[in-house]
N, C-alpha and C positions, 0 to 999 in steps of 0.2 A: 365681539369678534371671536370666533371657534380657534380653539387651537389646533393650529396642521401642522404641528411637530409630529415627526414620524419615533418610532422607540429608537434609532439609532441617535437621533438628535437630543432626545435627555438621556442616553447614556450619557453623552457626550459630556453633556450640562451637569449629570450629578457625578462626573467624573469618573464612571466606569465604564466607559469605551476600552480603553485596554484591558480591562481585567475581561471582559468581554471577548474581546482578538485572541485575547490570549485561551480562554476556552475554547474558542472555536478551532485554533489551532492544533491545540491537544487533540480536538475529536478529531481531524482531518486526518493528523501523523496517527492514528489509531493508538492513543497513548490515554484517552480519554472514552469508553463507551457503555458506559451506565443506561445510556438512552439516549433515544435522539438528539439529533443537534436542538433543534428550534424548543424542545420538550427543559434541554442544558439550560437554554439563554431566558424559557418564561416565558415565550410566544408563539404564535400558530402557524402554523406550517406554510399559509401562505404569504404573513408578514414575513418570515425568513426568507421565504423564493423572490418577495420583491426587493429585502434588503440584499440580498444577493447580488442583482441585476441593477441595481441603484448605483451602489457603491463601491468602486475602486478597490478602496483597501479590505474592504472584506473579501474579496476576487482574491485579492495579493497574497492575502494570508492563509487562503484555501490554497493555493496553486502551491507558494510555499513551505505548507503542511503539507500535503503531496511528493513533493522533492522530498522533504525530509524523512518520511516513511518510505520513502523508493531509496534511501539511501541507506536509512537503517537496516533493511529487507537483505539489501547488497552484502553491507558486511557482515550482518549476520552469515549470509550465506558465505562469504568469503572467509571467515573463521570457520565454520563447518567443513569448508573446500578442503583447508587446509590440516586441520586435529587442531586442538587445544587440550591444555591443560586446565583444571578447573578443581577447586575446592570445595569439598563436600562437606560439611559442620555437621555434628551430631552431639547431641544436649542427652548425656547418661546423669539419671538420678538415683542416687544410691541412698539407702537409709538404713544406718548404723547405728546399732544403742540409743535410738529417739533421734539420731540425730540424722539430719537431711544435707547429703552431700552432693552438688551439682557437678558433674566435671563435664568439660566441651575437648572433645574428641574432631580433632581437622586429620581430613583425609585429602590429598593429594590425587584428582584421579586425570588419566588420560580418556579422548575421546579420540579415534582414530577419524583420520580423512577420509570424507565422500565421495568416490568417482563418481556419484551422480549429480554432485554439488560440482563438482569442481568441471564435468562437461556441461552443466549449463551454464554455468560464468563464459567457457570460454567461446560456446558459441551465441549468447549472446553480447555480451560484453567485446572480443575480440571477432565478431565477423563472420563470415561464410566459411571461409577455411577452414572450420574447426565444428562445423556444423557435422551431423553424423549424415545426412541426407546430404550432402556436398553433391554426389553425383547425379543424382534425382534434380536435385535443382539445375546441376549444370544439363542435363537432359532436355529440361522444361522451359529452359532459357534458350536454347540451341534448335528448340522448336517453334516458341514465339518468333527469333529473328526469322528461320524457313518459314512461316508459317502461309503456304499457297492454298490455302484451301478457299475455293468460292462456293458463295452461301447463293443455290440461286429460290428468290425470290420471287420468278414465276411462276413456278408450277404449282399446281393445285392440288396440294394434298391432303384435301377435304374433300375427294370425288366421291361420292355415296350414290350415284349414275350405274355403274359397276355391276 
């Protein structure tokens, strides 16, 4: 009898299914990208595409490596929106009478607020209202509901007769 275990089934078996999920998450949150996914796990691009489409929790853990880097991406930006403070280290080597002296120098710096960070949080995240094109859209909208135009459909305006 041929064995029809698929690779996700002796992960399984040798007990590195998670350790698996778990890379595959990393590449998804973009926290992981040395190289391809399928190139990560040690199989061909279209054994990944059918484990893919097979199996549940490999869906789960792409979808939720996904959220996770759309979340990271957020506050990223939302600390940018805002300034921060942030610490700069710098490593001075000095060398005295033979002797090698290391000192670490912290520097305290600010990053000022983004108005171009802080208008795209707020119109995506908070809505139309905050959209810079607000009036354009309400234009665009207020013309869909009028919208009387007839399309007519008989006429021949491929007349080459002329």
């Amino acid at each position: 009898m041929a064995n029809t275990k698929d690779i996700y089934q002796k992960w399984k078996e040798a007990g590195i299914l998670s350790e698996k999920l778990d890379s595959i998450k990393r590449y998804y949150a973009y926290q992981e990208s040395k190289d391809l996914i399928y190139n990560i796990l040690g199989i061909s691009e279209s054994t990944w595409e059918r484990l893919k489409k097979k199996y549940a929790d490999i869906k789960f853990v792409i979808q939720e490596a996904k959220k996770l880097h759309e979340h990271l991406l957020l506050v990223s930006l939302t600390r940018r929106a805002t300034g921060e403070y942030y610490e700069d280290v710098q490593t001075i080597i000095e060398e005295n009478a033979g002797k090698t002296k290391k000192k670490i120098v912290k520097f305290k710096k600010y990053l000022p607020a983004d108005v171009g960070a802080n208008k795209y949080l707020l119109s995506r995240l908070h809505g139309e209202k905050y959209n810079e094109n607000k009036e354009m859209l309400e234009i665009a909208r207020k013309r869909q509901e009028n919208n009387t135009e007839v399309w007519n459909t008989n006429e021949d305006t491929n007349n080459e007769t002329e």
